[in-house]
N, C-alpha and C positions, 0 to 999 in steps of 0.2 A: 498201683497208685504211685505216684509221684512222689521222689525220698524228701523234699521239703515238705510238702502236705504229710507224710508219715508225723515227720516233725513236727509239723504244726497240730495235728491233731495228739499228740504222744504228751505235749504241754502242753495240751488244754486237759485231757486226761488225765495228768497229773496233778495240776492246778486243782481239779476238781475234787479231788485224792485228796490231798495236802490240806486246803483251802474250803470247807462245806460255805457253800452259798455263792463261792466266789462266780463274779459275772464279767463280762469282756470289756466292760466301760472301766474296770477299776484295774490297776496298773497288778501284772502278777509279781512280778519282782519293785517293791518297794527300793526307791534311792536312798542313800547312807546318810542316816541322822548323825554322822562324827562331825565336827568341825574341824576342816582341813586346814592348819597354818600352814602346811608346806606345799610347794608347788602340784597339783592334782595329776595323777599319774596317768597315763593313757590309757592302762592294762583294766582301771578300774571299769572307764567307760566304756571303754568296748568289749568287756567280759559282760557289762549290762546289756550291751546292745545281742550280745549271740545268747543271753539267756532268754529276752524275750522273742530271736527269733524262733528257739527252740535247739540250738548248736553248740547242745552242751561238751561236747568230747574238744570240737573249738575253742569255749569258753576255757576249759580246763587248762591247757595248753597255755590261751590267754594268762590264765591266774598264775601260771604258775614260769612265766616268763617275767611278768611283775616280781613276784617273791625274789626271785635271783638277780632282780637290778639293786644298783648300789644304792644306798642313801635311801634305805625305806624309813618311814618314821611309825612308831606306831601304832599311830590311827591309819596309818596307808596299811599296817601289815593288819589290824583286826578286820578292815573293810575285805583286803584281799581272802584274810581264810575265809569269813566270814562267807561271800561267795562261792570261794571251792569249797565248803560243807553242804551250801545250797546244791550246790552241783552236783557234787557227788552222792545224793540222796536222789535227785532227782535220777542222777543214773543207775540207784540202786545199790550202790557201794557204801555201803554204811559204816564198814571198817573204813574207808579215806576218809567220809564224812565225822567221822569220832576222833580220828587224829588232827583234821584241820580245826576241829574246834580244841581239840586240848591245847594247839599252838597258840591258838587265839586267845587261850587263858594265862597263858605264860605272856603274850603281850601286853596282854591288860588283866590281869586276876580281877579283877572286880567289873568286869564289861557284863551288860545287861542287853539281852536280845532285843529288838524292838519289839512292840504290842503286836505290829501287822505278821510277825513272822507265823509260818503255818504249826501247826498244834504238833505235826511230828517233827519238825525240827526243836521247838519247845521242848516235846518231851526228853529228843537224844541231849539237848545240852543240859535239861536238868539234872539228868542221870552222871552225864560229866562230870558236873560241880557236886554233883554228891560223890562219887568215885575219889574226885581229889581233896573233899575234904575228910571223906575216912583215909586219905592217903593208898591208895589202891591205882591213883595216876599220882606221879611225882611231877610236876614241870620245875623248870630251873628256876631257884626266886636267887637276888640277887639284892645285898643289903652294903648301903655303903654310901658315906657319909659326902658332903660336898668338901673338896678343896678349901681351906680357909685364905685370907689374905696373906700376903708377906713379902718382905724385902727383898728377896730376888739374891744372884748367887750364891746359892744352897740347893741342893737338889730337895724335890716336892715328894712324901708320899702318901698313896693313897689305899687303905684297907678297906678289903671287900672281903664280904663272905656270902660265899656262894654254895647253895645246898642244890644236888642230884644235877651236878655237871654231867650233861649228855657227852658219853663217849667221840673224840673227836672234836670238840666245841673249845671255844678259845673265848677268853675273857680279853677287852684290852682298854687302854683310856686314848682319848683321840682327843687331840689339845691343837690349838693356834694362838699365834696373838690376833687378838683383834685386828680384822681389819684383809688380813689374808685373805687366800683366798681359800687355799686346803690345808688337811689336817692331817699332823702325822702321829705316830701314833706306838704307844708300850704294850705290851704285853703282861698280861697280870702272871705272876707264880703262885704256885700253891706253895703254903708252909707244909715243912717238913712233920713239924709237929702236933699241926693242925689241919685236916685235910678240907677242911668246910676254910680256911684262910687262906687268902690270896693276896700280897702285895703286886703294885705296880709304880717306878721310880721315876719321877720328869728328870732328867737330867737337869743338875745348876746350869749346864751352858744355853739351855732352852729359857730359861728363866732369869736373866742376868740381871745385876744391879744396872738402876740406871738414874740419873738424877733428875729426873721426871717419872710421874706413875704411867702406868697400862693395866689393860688386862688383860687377861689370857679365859680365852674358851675354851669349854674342855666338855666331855661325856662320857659316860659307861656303856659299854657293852657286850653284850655275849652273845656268840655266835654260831650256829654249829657247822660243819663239814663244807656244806654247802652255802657260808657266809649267811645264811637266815637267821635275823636276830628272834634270840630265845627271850633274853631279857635286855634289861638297860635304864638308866637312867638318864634324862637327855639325849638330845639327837644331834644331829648335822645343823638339820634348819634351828632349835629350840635348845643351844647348848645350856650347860651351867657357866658359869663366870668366877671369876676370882680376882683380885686386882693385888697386883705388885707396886707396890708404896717406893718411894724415892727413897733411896740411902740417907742415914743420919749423916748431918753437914756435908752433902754431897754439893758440889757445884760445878759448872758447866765450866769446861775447861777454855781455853784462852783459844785453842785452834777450835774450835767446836763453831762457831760461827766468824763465818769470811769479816775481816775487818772495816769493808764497805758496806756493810749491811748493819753495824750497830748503829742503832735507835740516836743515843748518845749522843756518835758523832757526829751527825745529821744537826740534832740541834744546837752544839757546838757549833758545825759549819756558818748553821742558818743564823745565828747569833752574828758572826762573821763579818757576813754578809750583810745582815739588817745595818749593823755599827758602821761598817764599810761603806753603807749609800748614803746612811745619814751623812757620816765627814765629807763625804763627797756633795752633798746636797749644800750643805751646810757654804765649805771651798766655792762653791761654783758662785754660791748666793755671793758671799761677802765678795768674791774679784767682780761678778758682775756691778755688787754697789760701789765699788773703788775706781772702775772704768765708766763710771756715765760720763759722756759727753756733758757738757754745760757748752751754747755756745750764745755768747753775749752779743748781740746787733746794736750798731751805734749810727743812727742816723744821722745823717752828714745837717749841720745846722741851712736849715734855708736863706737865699741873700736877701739883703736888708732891703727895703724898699728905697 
């Protein structure tokens, strides 16, 4: 037999397995009920497209080429496990399929399978979330508060605490000003004296006085070995914000704007100007009324008869 037909019969098979009733009009692999703000990944669609062909070792590959691109957010990263749990159950690996869903719960702790999902994948994620809630699975949680507003030249910080840092994982805050284009980015520490506490410091010169406000983007995140975020708080596309206030009696210095460019002296000029046509209107009027010609014709008397 033919290794696609293998395939194609192996997920229907399965489907049947997984799925009691399931029939060939109705989609085997359900599309992702997440609402995507950020740009929709490719790894997503075409890891759907080789699971309905039946190309799951493909798909795998697929998924897990997603995971290691940068700037996952995530509802990209639940939809990705989400699929390699599919997968990997389909292929029979139920230990892959119990770690892709444990990731999936560190991305979103509170994520809820869909209704269409099959009855044994149902059962492995219940058993999951019961595991992590007697604490038998740890995932990374990550607690930490937003940036407040402020005046700018002062360095910024921000306290996290963060419980069952996976070996290897790095916490950091990723900040811009508005308007950039990318994000650079600190390093959280652990306290010495607290192992669940972690500082991270904006530098003052990232955040300078100025005498105009802005704000500055920023997010949390943690990462393990392999840069796959564990937790976080905002994203790339979905940061947090914070806005840096103008300096008290801060004012825009003398060089700070070219001196042909003030508002001011524009209307000064045009003042000038306007005063300047008038007089001249005015001049041209009166020498014209003091130059009219007048000229008097005097008819020569006619001779007498």
């Amino acid at each position: 037999m033919d290794v696609r037909w293998q395939r194609v019969v192996a997920s229907i098979l399965m489907a049947s397995l997984l799925t009691p009733g399931a029939s060939l009009a109705k989609p085997l692999f359900p599309g992702p009920l997440l609402f995507q703000t950020a740009p929709a990944r490719p790894e997503i669609a075409r890891a759907q497209e080789q699971l309905e062909s039946g190309e799951f070792e493909e798909a795998v590959r697929t998924l897990e080429a997603g995971l290691d691109a940068p700037d996952v957010t995530d509802d990209q990263l639940v939809e990705l496990y989400r699929l390699l749990g599919l997968t990997s159950l389909y292929l029979g690996d139920e230990a892959r399929a119990r770690e892709a869903y444990e990731m999936l719960l560190q991305a979103r702790p509170d994520y809820e399978l869909p209704r269409s999902a099959p009855p044994k994948i149902r059962s492995l994620y219940a058993r999951i979330k019961e595991d992590i809630k007697n604490r038998r699975v740890r995932p990374v949680t990550l607690q930490v508060d937003p940036l407040p507003d402020t005046e700018g030249g002062a360095p910024e910080t921000a306290v996290a605490y963060i419980q069952d840092m996976a070996l290897g994982a790095r916490a950091r805050l990723f900040y811009r000003r508005a308007g950039a284009q990318a994000y650079s980015s600190v390093d959280f520490t652990r306290d010495r004296t607290n192992k669940e506490r972690y500082v991270a410091t904006l530098p003052a010169y990232e955040i300078p006085a100025s005498a105009s406000a802005y704000e500055v983007e920023y997010y949390f995140e943690v990462a393990d070995a392999a840069q796959r975020r564990l937790a976080g708080r905002g994203d790339a596309f979905n940061p947090l914000v914070f806005q840096v206030a103008p300096s008290p009696g801060a004012v825009a210095t003398p060089g700070t704007r070219p001196w042909y460019k003030s508002p001011w002296l524009w209307v000064a000029v045009g003042a000038v100007v306007v005063a300047g046509t008038a007089g001249a209107v005015v001049y041209a009027t009166s020498e014209e009324r003091g130059s009219v010609p007048i000229i008097i014709r005097v008819e020569p008397d006619a001779p007498a008869p």
